[in-house]
BATI-444640 format. One record per residue (C-alpha): residue in one letter; x, y, z; chain. Coordinates in nm, 2 decimals, always signed. Last residue first. Example, Ala and Ser with C-alpha at 12.3 -4.5 7.8 and 13.67 -1.06 7.14 Angstrom:
# residues 2
<S,<+1.37,-0.11,+0.71>,A>,
<A,<+1.23,-0.45,+0.78>,A>,
//
This chain:
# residues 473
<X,<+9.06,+5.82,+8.74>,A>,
<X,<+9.16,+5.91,+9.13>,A>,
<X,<+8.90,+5.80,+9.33>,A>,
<X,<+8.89,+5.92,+9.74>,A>,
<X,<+8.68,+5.83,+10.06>,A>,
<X,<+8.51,+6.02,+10.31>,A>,
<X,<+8.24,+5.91,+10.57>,A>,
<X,<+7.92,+6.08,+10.65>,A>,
<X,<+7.81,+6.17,+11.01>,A>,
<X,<+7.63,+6.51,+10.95>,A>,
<X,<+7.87,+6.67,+10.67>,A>,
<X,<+8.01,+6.87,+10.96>,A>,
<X,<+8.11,+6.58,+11.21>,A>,
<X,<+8.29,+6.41,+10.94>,A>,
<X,<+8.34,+6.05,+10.98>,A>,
<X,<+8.67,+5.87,+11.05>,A>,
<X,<+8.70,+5.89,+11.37>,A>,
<X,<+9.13,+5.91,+11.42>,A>,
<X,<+9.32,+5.62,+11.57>,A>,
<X,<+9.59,+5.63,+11.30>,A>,
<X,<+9.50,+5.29,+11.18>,A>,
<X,<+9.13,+5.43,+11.14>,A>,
<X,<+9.22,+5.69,+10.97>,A>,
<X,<+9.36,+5.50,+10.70>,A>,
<X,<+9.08,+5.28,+10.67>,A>,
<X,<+8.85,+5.56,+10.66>,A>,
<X,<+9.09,+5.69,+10.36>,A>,
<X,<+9.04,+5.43,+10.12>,A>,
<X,<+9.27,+5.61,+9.82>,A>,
<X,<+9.38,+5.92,+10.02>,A>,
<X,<+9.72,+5.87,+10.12>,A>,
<X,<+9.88,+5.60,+9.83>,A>,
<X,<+9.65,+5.76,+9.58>,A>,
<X,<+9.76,+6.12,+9.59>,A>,
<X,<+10.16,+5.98,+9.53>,A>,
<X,<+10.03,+5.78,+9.22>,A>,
<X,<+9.78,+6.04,+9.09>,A>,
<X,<+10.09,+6.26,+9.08>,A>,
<X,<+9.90,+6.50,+8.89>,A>,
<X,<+9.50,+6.43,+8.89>,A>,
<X,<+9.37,+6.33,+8.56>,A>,
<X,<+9.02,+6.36,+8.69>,A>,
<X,<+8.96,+6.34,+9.06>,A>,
<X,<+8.64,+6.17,+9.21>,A>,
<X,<+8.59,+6.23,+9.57>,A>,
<X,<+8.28,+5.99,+9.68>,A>,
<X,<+8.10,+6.10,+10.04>,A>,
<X,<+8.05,+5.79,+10.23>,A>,
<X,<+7.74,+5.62,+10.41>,A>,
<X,<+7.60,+5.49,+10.09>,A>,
<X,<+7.76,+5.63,+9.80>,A>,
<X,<+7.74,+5.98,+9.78>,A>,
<X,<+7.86,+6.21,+9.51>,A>,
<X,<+8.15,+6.50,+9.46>,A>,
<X,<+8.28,+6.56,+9.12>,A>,
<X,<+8.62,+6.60,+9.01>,A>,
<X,<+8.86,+6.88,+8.83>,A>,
<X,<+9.20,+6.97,+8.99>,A>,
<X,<+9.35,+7.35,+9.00>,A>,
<X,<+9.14,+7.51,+9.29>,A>,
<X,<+9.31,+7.32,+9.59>,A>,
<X,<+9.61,+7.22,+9.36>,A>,
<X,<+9.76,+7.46,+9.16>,A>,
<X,<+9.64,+7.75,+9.25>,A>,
<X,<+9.59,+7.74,+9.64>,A>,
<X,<+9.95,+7.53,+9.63>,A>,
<X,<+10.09,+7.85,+9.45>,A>,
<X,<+9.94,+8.11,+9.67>,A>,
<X,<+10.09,+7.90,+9.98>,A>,
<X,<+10.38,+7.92,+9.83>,A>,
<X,<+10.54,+7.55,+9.72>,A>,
<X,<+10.85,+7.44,+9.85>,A>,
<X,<+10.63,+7.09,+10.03>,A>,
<X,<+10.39,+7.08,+9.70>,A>,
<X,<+10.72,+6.94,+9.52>,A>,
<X,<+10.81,+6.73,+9.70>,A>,
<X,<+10.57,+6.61,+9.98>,A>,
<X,<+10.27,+6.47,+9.98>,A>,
<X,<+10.17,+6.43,+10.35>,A>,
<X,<+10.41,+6.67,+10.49>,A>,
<X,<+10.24,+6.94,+10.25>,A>,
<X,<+9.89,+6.84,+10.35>,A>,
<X,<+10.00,+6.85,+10.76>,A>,
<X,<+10.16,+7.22,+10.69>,A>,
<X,<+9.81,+7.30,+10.48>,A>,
<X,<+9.63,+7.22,+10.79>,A>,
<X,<+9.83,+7.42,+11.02>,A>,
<X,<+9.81,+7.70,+10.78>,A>,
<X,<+9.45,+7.66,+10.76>,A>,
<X,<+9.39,+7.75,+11.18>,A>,
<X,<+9.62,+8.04,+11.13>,A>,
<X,<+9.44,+8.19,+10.85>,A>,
<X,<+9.18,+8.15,+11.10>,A>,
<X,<+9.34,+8.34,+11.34>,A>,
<X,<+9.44,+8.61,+11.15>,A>,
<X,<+9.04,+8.62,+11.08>,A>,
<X,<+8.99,+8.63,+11.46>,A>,
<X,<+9.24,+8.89,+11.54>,A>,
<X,<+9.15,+9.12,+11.27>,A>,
<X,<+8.80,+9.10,+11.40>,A>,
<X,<+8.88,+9.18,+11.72>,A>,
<X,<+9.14,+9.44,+11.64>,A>,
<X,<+8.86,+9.66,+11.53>,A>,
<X,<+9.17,+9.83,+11.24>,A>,
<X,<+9.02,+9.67,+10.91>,A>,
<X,<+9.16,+9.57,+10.61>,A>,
<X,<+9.51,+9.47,+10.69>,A>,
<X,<+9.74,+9.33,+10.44>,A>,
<X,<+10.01,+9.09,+10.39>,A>,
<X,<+9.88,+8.80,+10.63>,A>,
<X,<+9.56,+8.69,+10.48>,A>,
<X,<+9.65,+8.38,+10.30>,A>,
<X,<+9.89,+8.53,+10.03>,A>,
<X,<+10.16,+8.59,+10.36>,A>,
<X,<+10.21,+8.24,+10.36>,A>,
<X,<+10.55,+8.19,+10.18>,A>,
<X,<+10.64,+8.49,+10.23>,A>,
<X,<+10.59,+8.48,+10.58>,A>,
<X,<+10.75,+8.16,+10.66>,A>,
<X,<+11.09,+8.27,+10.48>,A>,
<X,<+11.12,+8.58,+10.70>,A>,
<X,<+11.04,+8.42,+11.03>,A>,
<X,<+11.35,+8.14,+10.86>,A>,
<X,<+11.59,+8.44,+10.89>,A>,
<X,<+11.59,+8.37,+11.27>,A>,
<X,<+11.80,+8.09,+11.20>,A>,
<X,<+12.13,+8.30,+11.14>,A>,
<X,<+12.09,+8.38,+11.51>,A>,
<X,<+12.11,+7.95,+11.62>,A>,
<X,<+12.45,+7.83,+11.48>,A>,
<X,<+12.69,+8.13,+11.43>,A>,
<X,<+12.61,+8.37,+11.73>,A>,
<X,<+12.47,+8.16,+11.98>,A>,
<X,<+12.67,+7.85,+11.95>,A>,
<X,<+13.00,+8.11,+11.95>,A>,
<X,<+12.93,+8.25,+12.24>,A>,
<X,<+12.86,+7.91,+12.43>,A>,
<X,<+12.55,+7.87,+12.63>,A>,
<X,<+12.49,+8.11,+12.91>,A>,
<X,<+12.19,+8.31,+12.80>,A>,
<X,<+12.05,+8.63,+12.89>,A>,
<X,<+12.18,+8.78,+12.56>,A>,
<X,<+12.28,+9.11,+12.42>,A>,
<X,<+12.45,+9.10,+12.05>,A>,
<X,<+12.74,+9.32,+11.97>,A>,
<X,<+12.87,+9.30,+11.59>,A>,
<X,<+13.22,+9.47,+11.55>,A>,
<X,<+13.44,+9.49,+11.21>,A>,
<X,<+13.83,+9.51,+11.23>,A>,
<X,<+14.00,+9.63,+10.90>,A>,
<X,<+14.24,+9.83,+11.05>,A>,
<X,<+14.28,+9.63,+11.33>,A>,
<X,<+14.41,+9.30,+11.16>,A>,
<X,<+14.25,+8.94,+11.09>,A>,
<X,<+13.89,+9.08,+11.04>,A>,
<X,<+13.52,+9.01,+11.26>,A>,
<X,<+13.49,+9.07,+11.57>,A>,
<X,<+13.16,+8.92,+11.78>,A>,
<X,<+13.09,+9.11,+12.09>,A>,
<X,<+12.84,+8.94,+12.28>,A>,
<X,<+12.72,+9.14,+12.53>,A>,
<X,<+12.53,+8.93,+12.86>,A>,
<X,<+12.33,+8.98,+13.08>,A>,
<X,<+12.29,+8.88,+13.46>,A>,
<X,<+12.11,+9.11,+13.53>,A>,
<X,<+11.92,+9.38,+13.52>,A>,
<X,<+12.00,+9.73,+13.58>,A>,
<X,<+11.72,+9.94,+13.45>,A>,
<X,<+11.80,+10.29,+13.41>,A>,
<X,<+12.14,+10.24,+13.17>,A>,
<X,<+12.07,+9.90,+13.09>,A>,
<X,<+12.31,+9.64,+13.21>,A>,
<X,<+12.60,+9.45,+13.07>,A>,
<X,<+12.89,+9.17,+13.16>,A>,
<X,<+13.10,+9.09,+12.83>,A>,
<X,<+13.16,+8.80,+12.65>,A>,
<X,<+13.42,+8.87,+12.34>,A>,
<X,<+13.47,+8.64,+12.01>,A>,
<X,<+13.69,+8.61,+11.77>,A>,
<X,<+13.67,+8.52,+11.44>,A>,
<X,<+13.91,+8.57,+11.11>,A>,
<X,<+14.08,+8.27,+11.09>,A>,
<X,<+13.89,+8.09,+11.42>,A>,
<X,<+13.74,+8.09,+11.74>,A>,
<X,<+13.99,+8.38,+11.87>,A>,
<X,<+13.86,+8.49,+12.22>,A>,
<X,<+13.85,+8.82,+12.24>,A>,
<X,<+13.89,+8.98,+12.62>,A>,
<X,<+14.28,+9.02,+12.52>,A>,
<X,<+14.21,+9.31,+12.28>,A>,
<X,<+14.08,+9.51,+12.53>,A>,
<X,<+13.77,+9.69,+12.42>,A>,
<X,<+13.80,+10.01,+12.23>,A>,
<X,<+13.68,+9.95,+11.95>,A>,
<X,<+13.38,+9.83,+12.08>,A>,
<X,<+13.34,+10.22,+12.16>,A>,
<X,<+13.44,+10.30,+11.79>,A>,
<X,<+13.25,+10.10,+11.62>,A>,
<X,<+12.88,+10.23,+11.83>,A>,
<X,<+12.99,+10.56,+11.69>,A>,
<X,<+12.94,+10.43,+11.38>,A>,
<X,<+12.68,+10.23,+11.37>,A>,
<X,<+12.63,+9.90,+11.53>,A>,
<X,<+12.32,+9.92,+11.71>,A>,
<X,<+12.23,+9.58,+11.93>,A>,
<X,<+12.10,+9.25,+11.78>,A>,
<X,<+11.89,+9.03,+12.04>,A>,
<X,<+11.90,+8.72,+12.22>,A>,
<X,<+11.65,+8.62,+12.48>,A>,
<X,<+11.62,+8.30,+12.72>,A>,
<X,<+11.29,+8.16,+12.76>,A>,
<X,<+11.13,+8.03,+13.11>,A>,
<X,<+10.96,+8.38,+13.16>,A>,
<X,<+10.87,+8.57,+13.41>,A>,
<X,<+11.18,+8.78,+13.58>,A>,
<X,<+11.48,+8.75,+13.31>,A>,
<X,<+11.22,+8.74,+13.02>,A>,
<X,<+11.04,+9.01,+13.14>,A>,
<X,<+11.32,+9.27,+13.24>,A>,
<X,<+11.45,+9.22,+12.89>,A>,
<X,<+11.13,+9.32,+12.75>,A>,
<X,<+11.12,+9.62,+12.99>,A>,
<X,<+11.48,+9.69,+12.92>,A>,
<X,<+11.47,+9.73,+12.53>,A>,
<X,<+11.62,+9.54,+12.28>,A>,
<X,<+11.35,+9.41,+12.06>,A>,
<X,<+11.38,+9.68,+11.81>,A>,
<X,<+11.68,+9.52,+11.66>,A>,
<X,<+11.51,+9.16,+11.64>,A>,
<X,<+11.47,+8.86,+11.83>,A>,
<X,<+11.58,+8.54,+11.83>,A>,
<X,<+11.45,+8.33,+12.14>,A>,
<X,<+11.63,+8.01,+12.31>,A>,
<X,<+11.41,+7.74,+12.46>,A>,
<X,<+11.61,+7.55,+12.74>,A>,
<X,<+11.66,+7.83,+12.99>,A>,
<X,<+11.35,+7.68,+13.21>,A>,
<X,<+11.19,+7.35,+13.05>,A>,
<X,<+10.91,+7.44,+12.80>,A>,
<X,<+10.53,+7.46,+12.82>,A>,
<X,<+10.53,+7.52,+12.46>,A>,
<X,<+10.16,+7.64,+12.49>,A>,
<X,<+10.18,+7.83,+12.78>,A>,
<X,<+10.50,+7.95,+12.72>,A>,
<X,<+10.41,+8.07,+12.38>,A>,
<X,<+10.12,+8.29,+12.45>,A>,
<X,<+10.37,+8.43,+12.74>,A>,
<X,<+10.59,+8.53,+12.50>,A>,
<X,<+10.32,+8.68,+12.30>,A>,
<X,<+10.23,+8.86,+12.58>,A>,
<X,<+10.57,+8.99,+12.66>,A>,
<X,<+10.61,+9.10,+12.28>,A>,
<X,<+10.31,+9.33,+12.26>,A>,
<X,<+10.40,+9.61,+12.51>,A>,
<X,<+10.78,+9.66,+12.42>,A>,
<X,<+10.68,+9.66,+12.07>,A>,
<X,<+10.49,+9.99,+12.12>,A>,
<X,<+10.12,+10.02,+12.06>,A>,
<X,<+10.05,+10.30,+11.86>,A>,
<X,<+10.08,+10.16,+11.50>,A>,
<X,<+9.77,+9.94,+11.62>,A>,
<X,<+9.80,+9.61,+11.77>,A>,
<X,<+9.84,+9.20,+11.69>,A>,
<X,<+9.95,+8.89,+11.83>,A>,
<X,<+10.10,+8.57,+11.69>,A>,
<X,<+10.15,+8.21,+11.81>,A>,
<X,<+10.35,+7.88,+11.75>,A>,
<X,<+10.42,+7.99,+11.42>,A>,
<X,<+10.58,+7.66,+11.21>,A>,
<X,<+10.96,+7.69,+11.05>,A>,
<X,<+11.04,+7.35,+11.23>,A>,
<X,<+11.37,+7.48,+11.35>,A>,
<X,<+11.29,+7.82,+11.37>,A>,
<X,<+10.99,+7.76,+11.56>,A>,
<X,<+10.77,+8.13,+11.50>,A>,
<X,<+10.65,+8.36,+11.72>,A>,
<X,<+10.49,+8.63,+11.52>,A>,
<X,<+10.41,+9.05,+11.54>,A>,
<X,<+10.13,+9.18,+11.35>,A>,
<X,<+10.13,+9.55,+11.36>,A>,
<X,<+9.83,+9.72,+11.15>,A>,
<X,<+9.98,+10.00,+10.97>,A>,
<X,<+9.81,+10.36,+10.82>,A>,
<X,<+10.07,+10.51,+10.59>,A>,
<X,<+10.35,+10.70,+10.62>,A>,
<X,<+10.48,+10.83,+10.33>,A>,
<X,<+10.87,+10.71,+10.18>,A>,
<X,<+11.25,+10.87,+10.19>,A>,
<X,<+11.30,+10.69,+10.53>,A>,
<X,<+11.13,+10.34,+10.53>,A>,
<X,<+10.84,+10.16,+10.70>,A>,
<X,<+10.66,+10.53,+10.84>,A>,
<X,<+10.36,+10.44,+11.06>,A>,
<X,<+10.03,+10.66,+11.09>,A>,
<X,<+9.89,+10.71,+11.38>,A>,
<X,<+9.46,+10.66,+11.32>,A>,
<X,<+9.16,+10.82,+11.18>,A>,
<X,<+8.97,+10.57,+11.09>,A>,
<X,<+8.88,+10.46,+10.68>,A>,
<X,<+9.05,+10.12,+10.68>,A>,
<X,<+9.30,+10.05,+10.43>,A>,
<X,<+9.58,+9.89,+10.67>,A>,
<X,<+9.93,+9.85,+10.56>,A>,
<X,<+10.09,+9.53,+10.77>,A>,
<X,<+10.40,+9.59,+10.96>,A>,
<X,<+10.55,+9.30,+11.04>,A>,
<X,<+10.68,+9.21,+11.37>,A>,
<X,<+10.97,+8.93,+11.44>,A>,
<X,<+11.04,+8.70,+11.73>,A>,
<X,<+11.22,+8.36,+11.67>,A>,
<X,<+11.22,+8.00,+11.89>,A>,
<X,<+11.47,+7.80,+11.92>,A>,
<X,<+11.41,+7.43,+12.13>,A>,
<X,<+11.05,+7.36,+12.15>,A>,
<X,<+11.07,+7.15,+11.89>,A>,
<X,<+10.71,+7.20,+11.74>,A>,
<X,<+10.52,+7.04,+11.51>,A>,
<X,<+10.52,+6.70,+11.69>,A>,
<X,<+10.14,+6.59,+11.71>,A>,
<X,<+10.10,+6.70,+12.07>,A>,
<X,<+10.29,+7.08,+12.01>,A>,
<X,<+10.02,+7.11,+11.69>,A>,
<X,<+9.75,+7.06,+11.97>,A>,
<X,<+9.87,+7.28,+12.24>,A>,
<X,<+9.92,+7.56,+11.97>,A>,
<X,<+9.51,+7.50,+11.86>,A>,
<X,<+9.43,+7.57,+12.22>,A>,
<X,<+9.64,+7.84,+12.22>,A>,
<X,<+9.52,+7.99,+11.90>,A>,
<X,<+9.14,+7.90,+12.05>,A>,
<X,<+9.23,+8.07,+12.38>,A>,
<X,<+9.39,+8.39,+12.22>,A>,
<X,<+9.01,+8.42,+12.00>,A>,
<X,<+8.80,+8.40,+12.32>,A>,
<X,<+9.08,+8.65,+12.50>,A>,
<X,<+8.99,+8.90,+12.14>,A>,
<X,<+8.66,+8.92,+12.15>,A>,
<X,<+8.40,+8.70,+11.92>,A>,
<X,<+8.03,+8.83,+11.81>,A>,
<X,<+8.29,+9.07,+11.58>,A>,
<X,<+8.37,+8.77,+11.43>,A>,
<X,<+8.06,+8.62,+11.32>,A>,
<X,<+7.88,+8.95,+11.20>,A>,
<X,<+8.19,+8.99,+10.94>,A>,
<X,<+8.13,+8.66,+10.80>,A>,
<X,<+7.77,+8.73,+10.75>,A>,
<X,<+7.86,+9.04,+10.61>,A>,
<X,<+8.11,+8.94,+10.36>,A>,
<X,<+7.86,+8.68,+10.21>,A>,
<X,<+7.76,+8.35,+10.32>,A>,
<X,<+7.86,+8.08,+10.05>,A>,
<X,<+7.57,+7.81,+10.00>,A>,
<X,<+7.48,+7.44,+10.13>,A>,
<X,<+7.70,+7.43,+10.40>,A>,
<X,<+7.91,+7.15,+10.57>,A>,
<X,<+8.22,+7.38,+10.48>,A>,
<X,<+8.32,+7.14,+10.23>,A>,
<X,<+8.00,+7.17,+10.08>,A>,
<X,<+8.02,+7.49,+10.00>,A>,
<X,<+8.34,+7.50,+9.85>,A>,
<X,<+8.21,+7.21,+9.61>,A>,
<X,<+8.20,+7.43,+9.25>,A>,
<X,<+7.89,+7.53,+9.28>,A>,
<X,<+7.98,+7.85,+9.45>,A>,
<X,<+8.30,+8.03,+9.46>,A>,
<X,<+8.25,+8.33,+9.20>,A>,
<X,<+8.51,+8.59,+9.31>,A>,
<X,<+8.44,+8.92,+9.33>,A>,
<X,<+8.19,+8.95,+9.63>,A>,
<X,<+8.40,+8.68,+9.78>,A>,
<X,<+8.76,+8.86,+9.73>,A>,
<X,<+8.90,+8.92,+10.07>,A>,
<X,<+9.02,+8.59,+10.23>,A>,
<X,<+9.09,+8.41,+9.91>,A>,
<X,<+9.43,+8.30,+9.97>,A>,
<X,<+9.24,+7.92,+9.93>,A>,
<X,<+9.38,+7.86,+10.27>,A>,
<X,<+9.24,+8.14,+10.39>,A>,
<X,<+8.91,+8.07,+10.23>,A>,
<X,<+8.93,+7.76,+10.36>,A>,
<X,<+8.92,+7.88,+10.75>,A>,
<X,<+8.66,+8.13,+10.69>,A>,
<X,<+8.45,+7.90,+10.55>,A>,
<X,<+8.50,+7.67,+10.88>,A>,
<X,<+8.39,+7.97,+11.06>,A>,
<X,<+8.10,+8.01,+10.85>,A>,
<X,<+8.03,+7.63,+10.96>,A>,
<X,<+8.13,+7.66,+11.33>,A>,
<X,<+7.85,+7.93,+11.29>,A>,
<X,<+7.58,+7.79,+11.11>,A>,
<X,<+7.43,+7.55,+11.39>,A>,
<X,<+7.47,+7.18,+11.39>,A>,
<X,<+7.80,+7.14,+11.56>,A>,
<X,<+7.68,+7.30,+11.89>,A>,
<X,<+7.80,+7.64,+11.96>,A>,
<X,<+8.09,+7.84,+12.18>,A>,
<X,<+8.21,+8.00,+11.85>,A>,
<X,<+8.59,+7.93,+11.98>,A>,
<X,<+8.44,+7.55,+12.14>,A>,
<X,<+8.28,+7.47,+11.80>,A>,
<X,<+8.57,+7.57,+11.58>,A>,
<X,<+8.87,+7.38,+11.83>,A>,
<X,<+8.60,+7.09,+11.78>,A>,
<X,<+8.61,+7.12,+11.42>,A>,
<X,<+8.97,+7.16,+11.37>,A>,
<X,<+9.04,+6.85,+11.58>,A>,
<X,<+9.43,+6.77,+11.37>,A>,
<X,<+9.34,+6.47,+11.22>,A>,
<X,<+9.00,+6.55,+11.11>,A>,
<X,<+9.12,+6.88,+11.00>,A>,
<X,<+9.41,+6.68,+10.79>,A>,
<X,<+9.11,+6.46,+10.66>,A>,
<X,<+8.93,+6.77,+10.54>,A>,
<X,<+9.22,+6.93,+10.39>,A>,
<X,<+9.21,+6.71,+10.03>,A>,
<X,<+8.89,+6.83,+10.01>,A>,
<X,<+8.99,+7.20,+9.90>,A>,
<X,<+9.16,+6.97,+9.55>,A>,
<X,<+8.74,+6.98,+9.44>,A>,
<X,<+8.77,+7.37,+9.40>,A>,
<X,<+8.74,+7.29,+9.03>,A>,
<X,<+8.39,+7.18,+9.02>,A>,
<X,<+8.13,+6.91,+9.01>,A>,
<X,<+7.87,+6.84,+9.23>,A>,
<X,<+7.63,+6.56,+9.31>,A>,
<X,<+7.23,+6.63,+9.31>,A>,
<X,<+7.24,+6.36,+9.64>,A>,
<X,<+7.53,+6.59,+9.77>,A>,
<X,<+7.34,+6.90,+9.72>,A>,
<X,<+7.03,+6.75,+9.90>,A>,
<X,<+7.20,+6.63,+10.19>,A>,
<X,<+7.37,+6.96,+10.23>,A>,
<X,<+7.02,+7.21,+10.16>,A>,
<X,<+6.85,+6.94,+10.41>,A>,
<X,<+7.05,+6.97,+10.69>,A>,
<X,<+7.12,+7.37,+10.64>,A>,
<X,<+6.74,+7.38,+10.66>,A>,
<X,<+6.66,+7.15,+10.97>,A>,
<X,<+6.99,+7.35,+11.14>,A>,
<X,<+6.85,+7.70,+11.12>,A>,
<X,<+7.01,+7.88,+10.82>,A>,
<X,<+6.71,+8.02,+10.63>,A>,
<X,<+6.86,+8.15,+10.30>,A>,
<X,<+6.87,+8.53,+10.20>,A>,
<X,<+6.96,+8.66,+9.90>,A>,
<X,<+7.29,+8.79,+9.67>,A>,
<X,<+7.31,+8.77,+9.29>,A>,
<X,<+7.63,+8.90,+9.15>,A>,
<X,<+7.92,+8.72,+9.18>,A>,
<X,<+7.67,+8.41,+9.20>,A>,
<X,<+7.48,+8.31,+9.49>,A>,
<X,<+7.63,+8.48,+9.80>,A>,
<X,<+7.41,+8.41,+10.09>,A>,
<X,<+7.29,+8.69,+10.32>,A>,
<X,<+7.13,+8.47,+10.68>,A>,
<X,<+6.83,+8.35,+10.74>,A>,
<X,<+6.61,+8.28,+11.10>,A>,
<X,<+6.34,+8.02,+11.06>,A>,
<X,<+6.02,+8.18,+11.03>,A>,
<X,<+5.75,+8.06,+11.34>,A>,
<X,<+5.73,+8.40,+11.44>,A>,
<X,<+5.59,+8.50,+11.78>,A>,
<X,<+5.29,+8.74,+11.73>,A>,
<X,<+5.34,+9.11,+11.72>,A>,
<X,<+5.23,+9.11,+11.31>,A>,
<X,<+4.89,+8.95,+11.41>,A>,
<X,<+4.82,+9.28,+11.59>,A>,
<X,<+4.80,+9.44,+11.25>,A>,
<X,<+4.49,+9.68,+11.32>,A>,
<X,<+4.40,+9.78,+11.65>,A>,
<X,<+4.02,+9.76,+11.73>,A>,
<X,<+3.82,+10.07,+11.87>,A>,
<X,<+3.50,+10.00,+12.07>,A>,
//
């Protein structure tokens, strides 16, 4: 009778399933992360204490806690709090607002509390991270940034009232073959990621974003994010104006906002030379003077093969005689006064421009993969830290509140020295000649207190029921 060798190997494993840790900048392994063994390596580190640099990264747990980052984590990865993926998504999350979305395999971040902060005890590598996105699509990712705008609109972010529309084209260095965009005349096209914003001019927060190759046309993306921001502005119809840009006038887009949307659009139009001298020959008596210099023209309009209506061409003139008379048309669905539109709210839109340099260090300025999927769901974290940083900066005010994001991750998130211990049911923050100790002490000195009064649970779901206080020394 003949006996098969190695049967033992087909038996069910008892082995706790691992995951590719990043140790040092050089040393990679594998560590079991079932939820016994991520338990223990957290409890563990905390009883060992830590100290480290990247100490200032706790200062965002208490906005998370106020603002339900962990749930919004747990419902995107569609997993109970005590598995590794809320966690690596949590990672993700700080990394962004560390602007360290790219650099893990060059950039030592353990030991120095990171871990921790994501309720981990190590730093999963690229791969890891990479696995947990693609296991997400791209509707499970628009539900968490909706979910997330619904929550920001609750605690006042938005105003609901002007809204602007802009797209950025991002370089990508992935290896695809793909349509290749040109940014300026005179220079090589390049590979380019699209990343188009909705952003509330008057609170300069995004309400939403959505992304696409080079080869999907603007006319395609902005009606869904429109829509993105309906449902989570839930606005009043023709209250909410929105800015948009040059290549936003088209008819389809047009045709959306006048059919199924509660916005109203406003939009630059050409004004090049030939366009001059067709303005220059409206009637002089359909300008309105509004002041020295001013006037201002409302005009019925409609698209050539699309007649929509009503809209409206703005035709602001600028000069006090004809021969040095300047035109700047604008097409609008709205009805509110000419000169509101053109001199209060559309020099507003400029504050999309403001927003992304200010935060384009925390993922936004490049692209390095086109499986929109993933891009989507790391944008999206970026987006999730954003909203936290926004909450930190209200928090302490001048002069973090001007700050760059890559400044504030400098300076303050990596920049202060402490140690981390436990003392009894809380988890001890010890800074060390902290700057503005004063201002840092009057928010986070006896935080649970704190939270308390603002209604918010106090402990941290991720760090398995522990409490958080601060020291500044």
């Amino acid at each position: 009778m003949a006996f098969k060798k190695k049967l033992h190997a087909f038996r069910p494993s008892n082995e706790p399933p691992t995951i590719f840790t990043r140790r040092t900048k050089r040393l990679q392994r594998r560590e079991p992360c079932d939820p016994a063994s991520i338990e223990r390596g957290v409890r563990q580190r905390l009883a060992d204490k830590v100290s480290g640099t990247m100490v200032g990264l706790w200062l965002l747990i208490p906005e998370h806690l106020r603002l339900g980052t962990w749930d919004l984590l747990c419902g995107w990865t569609q997993c109970q709090g005590d598995q590794v993926q809320p966690r690596l998504a949590l990672q993700a999350v700080h990394e962004a607002a560390l602007c360290l979305p790219r650099f893990r395999r060059d950039t030592g971040l353990t030991q120095k509390g990171l871990e921790l902060a994501n309720g981990l005890p190590f730093i999963a590598t690229d791969q890891a991270i990479h696995d947990l996105f693609d296991a997400s699509t791209i509707e499970q990712t628009q539900g968490l940034q909706m979910a997330l705008g619904r929550l920001r609109r609750a605690r006042g972010h938005f105003l609901a009232k002007l809204l602007a529309v802009d797209p950025h084209h991002r370089r990508s260095y992935t290896q695809r073959q793909t349509r290749r965009h040109r940014h300026k005349e005179g220079e090589a096209a390049v590979k380019t990621l699209q990343t188009i914003f909705c952003l509330d001019a008057h609170t300069h927060q995004p309400v939403a974003f959505t992304i696409a190759s080079a080869a999907r046309t603007t006319s395609q993306a902005v009606p869904e994010l429109l829509d993105m921001a309906r449902d989570i502005l839930q606005p009043p119809p023709r209250q909410t104006l929105v800015i948009a840009d040059n290549e936003h006038l088209t008819a389809d887009i047009f045709q959306h906002v006048l059919q199924d949307s509660p916005f109203d659009l406003l939009s630059p139009m050409p004004r090049g030379r030939s366009d001059q001298e067709r303005l220059a020959r409206i009637p002089p008596d359909l300008f309105v003077p509004r002041w020295a210099g001013l006037a201002i023209a409302r005009l019925p309009y409609q698209f050539h093969r699309n007649p929509l209506g009503p809209l409206y061409q703005l035709v602001q003139r600028c000069g006090e005689t004809p021969d040095n008379y300047h035109y700047a048309p604008f097409l609008s669905t709205s009805q509110n006064d000419e000169l509101d539109l053109l001199c209060r709210d559309y020099p507003d839109r400029w504050h999309i421009e403001e927003f992304f340099n200010a935060y384009q260090a925390m993922g936004w300025n490049r692209a390095g993969t086109l499986n929109l999927h993933i891009r989507y769901a790391q944008l999206t974290m970026a987006l999730i830290a954003q909203a936290a940083l926004h909450q930190l900066r209200q928090r302490l005010g001048e002069p973090y509140q001007d700050w760059e994001a890559g400044r504030l991750s400098k300076l303050l998130l990596q920049g202060l020295d402490g140690d981390i211990r436990v003392d009894d049911n809380t988890v001890l923050v010890t800074f060390y000649n902290a700057p503005n100790a004063e201002r840092l002490r009057q928010h986070y000195e006896n935080l649970p207190h704190k939270l308390q009064a603002e209604h918010v649970n106090p402990t941290v779901p991720w760090l398995y029921g522990y409490k958080l206080d601060f020291r500044f020394k």
